[in-house]
N, C-alpha and C positions, 0 to 999 in steps of 0.2 A: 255760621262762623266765618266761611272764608265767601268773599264775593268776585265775581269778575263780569265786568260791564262792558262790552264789545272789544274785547282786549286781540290787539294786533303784535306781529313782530313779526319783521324783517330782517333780514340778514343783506347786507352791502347794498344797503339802500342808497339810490340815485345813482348807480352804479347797471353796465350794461350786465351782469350777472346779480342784478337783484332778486331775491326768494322770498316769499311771502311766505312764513312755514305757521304762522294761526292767522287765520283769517276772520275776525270777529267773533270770539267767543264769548256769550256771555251764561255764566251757573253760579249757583247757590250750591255749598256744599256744609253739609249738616257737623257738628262737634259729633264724639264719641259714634261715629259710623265709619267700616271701613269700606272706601271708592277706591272702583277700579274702571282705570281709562284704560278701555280696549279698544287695539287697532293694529294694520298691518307697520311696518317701519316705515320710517317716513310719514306717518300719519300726523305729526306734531306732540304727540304722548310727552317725551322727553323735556321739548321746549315747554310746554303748558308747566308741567310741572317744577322745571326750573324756574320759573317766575312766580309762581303760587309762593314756593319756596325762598323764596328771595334773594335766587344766585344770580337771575336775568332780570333786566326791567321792561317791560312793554314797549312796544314803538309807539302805539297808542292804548286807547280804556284805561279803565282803572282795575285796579286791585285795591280788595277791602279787606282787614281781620278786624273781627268784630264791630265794623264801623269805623275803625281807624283809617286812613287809607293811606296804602303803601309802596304806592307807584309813584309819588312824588317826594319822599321824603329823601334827606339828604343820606348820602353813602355809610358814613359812621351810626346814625338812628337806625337806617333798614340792617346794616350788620350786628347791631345788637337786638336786633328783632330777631334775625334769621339767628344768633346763636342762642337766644334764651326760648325760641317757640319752638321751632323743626328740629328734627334729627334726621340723617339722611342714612339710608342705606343704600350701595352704589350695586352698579351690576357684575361688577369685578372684585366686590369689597373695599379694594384700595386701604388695603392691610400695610402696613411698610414695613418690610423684611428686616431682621437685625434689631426690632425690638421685640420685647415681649410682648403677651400677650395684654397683661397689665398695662404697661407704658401704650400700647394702643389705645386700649378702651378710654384712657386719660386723659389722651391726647386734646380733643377739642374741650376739653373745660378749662385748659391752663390759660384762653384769653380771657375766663373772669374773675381767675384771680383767687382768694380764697385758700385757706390752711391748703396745705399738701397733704395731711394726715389725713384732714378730714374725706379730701378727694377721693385719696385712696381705699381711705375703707368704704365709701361710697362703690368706688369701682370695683373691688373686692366681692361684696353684695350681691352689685350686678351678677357679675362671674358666679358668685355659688347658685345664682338663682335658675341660671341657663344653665348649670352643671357644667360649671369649665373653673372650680375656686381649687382643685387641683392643676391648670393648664397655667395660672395667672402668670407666673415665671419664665414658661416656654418659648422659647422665638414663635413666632406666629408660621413661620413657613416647616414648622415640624407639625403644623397641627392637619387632621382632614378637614374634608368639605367644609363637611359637615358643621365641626367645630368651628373653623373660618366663618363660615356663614353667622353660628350664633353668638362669636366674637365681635363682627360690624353690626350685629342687634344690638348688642351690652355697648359698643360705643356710639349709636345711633342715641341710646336712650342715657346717657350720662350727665348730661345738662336739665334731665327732667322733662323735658317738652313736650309740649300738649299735643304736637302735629309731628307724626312718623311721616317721612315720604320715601319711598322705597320705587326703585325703576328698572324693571326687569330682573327682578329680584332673584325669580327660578332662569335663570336663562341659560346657568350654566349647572345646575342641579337636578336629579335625575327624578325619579316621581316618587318615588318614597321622604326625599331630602326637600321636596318642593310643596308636598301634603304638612311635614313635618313644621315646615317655615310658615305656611295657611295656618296652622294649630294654635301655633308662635302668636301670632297677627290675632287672632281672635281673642287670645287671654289678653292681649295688650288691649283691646276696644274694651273688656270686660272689666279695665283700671281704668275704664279713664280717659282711654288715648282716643286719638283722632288718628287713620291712616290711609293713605291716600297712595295709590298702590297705581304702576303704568304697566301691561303685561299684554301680549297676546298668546298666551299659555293657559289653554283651558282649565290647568288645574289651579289656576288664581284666580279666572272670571267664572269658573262654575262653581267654586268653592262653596261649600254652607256657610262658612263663615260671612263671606262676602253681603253687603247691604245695598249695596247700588254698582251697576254697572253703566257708564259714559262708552259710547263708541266715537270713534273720531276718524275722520278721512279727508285727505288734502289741505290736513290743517284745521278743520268745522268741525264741529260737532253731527255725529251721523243722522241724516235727515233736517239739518239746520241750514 
């Protein structure tokens, strides 16, 4: 589903503090399986995955979804890629305090436009489904972890997208809250989804749920 062909990226290129943080990667990663890039910090996890995603572009290689390729395509085409394929979940959530819980999950579908009605009971759904269709009202900073957590899943998956990417998802969640998010992740492969997961949390790369583990170091892939 998704390709990358000797894919580079630098940061302050030709510059005396130039970083090379991927250094030639190239993978094949499967639809309806969920991957996880394990590595210590600074291993590149986060970059690799922002550019899969389509928030970063390559220095160099390509990037492929389904054969399309989407390292060179113009800003307004890869940003309507990245809002109608991926859903992101952050490692902070990146909830924004003083709205509801509703008006969050919302949030990223208002650039396609579309009834408001329908939005909403869409996002509604979401919420009864993760058991928050009581919370939808609630400022999001009265909610727990917990909840927080299964709120940036319901707006990860709002736009419907085929590709979750998620990035140190348990980092700040404790092992019962981090097993329960694993749980999460596997009924989502079990519709359908694609997720492509960055963690060095054994309980996300040991996971049963889990179908392939990528290790990464200095930017490579381990052993590459």
């Amino acid at each position: 589903m998704i390709e990358l062909r000797d894919v580079r990226k630098a940061f302050n290129q030709g510059r005396p503090n130039e970083f090379w943080a991927i250094r030639g990667v190239s993978l094949s990663l499967e639809a309806n399986r969920i991957t996880v890039l394990k590595g210590p910090s600074g291993s590149g996890k986060t970059t690799l995955l922002s550019m899969i995603g389509c928030l970063a572009r390559p220095t160099e290689g390509r990037i492929l979804l389904q054969d399309r390729l989407l390292s060179g395509l113009p800003e307004r085409f890869l940003t309507e890629i990245r809002r109608r394929t991926f859903g992101f979940i952050f490692q902070q959530f990146n909830l924004i305090k003083g709205l509801s819980v509703l008006e969050n999950v919302m949030l990223p579908a208002y650039p396609l436009g579309g009834p408001r009605r329908a939005l909403e009971a869409g996002a509604r759904d979401l919420l009864a489904q993760f058991g928050l269709g009581d919370k939808a009202d609630y400022r999001v900073e009265w909610l727990s972890g917990g909840e927080a957590q299964r709120t940036a899943i319901c707006r990860a998956l709002v736009n419907g997208p085929r590709v979750l990417i998620a990035d140190e998802p348990t980092a700040n969640l404790d092992t019962a809250r981090s097993r329960d998010f694993m749980r999460i992740v596997g009924e989502l492969r079990a519709a359908g989804k694609t997720v492509l997961l960055s963690s060095h949390d054994p309980e996300v790369y040991e996971a049963p749920q889990v179908d392939r583990v990528i290790e990464m170091r200095d930017g490579r892939l381990a052993g590459g």
